[in-house]
N, C-alpha and C positions, 0 to 999 in steps of 0.2 A: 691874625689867625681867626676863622671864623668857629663857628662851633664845632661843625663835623669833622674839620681837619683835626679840632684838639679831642675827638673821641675817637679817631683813628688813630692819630698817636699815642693814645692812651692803651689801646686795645693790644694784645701778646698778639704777636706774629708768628702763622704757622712753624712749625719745626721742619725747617731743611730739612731731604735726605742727603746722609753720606754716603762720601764717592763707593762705600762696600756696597751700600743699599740700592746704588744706582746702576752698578756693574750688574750686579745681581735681576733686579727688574730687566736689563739690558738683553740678559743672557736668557731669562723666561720667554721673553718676544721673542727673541729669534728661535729658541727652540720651538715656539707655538706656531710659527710660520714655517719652521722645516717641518712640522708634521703636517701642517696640511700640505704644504707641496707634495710630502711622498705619499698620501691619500689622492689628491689630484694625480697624480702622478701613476699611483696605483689601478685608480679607476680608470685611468684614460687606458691602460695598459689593457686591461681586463675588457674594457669595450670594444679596442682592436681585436683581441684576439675571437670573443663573440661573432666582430662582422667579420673576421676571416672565416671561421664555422657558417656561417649562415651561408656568404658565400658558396663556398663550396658545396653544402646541402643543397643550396638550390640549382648546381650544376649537375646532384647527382639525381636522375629519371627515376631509379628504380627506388628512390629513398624517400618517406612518407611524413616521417616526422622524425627530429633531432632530439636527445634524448641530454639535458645537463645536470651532473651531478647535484645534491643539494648545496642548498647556500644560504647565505642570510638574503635578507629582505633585500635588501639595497642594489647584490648585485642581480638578482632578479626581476629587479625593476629595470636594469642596464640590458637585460634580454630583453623584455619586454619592448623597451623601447626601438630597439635593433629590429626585432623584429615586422613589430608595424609599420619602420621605414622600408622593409623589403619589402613590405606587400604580406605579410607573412602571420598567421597568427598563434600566441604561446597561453598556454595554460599551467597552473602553478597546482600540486598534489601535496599530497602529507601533510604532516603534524607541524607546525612552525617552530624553530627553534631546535627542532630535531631532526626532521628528514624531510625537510619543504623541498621539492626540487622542482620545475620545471622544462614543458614539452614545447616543440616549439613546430608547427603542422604546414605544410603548403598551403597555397591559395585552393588549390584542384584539388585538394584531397583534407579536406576538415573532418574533423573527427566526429565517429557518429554519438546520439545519447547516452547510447549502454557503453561506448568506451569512456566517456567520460563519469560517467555514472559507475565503473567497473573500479577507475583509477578513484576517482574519489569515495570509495569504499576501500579502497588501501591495499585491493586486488590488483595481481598483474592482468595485462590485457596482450591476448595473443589469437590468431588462428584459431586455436581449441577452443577459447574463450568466445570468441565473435560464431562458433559452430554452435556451443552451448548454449547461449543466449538464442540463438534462431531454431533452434529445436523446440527448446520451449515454448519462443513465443509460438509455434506453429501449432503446438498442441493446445496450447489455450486458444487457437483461433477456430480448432476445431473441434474442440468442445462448444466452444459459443453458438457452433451453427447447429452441431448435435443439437444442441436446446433451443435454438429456433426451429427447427425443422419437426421435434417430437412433438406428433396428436397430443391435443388434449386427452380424448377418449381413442380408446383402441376400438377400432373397426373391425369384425372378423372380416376374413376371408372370403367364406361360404355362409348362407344363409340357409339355416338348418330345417323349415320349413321347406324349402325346396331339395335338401340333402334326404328328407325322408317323408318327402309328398310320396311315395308308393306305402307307405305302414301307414301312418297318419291321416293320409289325404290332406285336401289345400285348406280344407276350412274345419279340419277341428280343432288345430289353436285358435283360429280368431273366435272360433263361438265359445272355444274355453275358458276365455280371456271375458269374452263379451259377458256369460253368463255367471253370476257366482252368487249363489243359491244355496241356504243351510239346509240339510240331510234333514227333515221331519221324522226320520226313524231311528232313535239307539237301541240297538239291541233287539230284540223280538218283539217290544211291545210297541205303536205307535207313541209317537209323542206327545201327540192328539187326547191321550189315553191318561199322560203321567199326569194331565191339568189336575187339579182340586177348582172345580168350580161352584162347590157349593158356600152357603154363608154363614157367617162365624155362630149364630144358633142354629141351624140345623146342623153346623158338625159337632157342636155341646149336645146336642139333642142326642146325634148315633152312639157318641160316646157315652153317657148316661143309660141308654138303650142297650148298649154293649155290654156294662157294666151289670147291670140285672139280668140280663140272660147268664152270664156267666154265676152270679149268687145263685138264680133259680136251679142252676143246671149241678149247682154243690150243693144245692140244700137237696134235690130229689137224689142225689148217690150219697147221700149217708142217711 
């Protein structure tokens, strides 16, 4: 016996399961294999009945888009799929885990922005709605042009020089305009007149002068 056979014999040998342990593992397998069967089973179910729906929508002319309840993820991806094989395409709304549902549109009639943009804002989408949205837009489009269109400066109308060339005549705004000249007269005196152009000793001089006629003229009345 060489070595590793006597350290193999040496070594404790796994512990057996017993026949309960074994029944039991037994009965796990096959349970795990009946659920996925009725999962397989479940979706195959659910995928028929999708392409019967779709089917049929796409027989009906006057019907635009297919509306399906919410659902989880999974079987919305089973629309999803359905649909792209028809030619068809599906868009998925709301909050996940709560009210996800999914639309499902023909080829000839895809959904516009503001419906999409309506439903994913959590908004229902209808007639009234596709009305209200296009009022609006129409009035923001014309404002837009109001404000392209509005002059910088405002033009009158009539030009007041020729509304009142008979009081006026044609040329005395422009010469009134042309000429603009300070009044050399306040009041009654010229203004020529109000100058002081004499120099700082001869008006100490007047004033000095001033001032002794005034003493002379109190010294002779008393």
């Amino acid at each position: 016996m060489d070595l590793l056979s006597s350290i193999l014999n040496s070594m404790d040998k796994p512990p057996s399961a017993s026949d309960g342990q074994k029944e039991q593992m037994k009965k796990q397998r096959e349970a795990m294999l009946r659920k996925q069967n009725e999962e397989r089973e479940k979706f195959h179910k659910f995928r028929k009945s999708v392409e019967d729906k779709v089917n049929k929508f796409q027989q009906k002319i006057e019907e635009r888009r297919l509306i399906f309840e919410p659902m989880d993820q999974v079987f919305r991806g089973i629309i999803h799929d359905v649909a792209e094989i028809a030619g068809m395409t599906a868009y998925s709304f709301g909050e996940e885990g709560y009210d996800r549902y999914t639309i499902v549109y023909k080829k000839d009639f895809p959904p516009s922005e503001d419906e999409i943009t309506t439903l994913r804002n959590g908004e229902e989408w209808n007639e009234e709605k596709a009305k209200e949205i296009a009022q609006k837009r129409k009035l923001e489009k014309d404002e837009e042009e109001y404000v392209k269109k509005k002059p910088d400066k405002i033009v009158p109308k009539s030009n007041y020089q020729e509304k009142y060339q008979h009081l006026i005549g044609t040329e005395v705004a422009k010469d009134a305009a042309r000429v603009t000249q300070t009044n050399k007269s306040y009041g009654f005196v010229p203004s020529e007149n109000k100058k002081d152009v004499r120099s700082i000793e001869q008006t100490l001089a007047d004033i000095q002068s001033k001032k002794r006629q005034k003493l002379e003229h109190k010294t002779d009345s008393t």
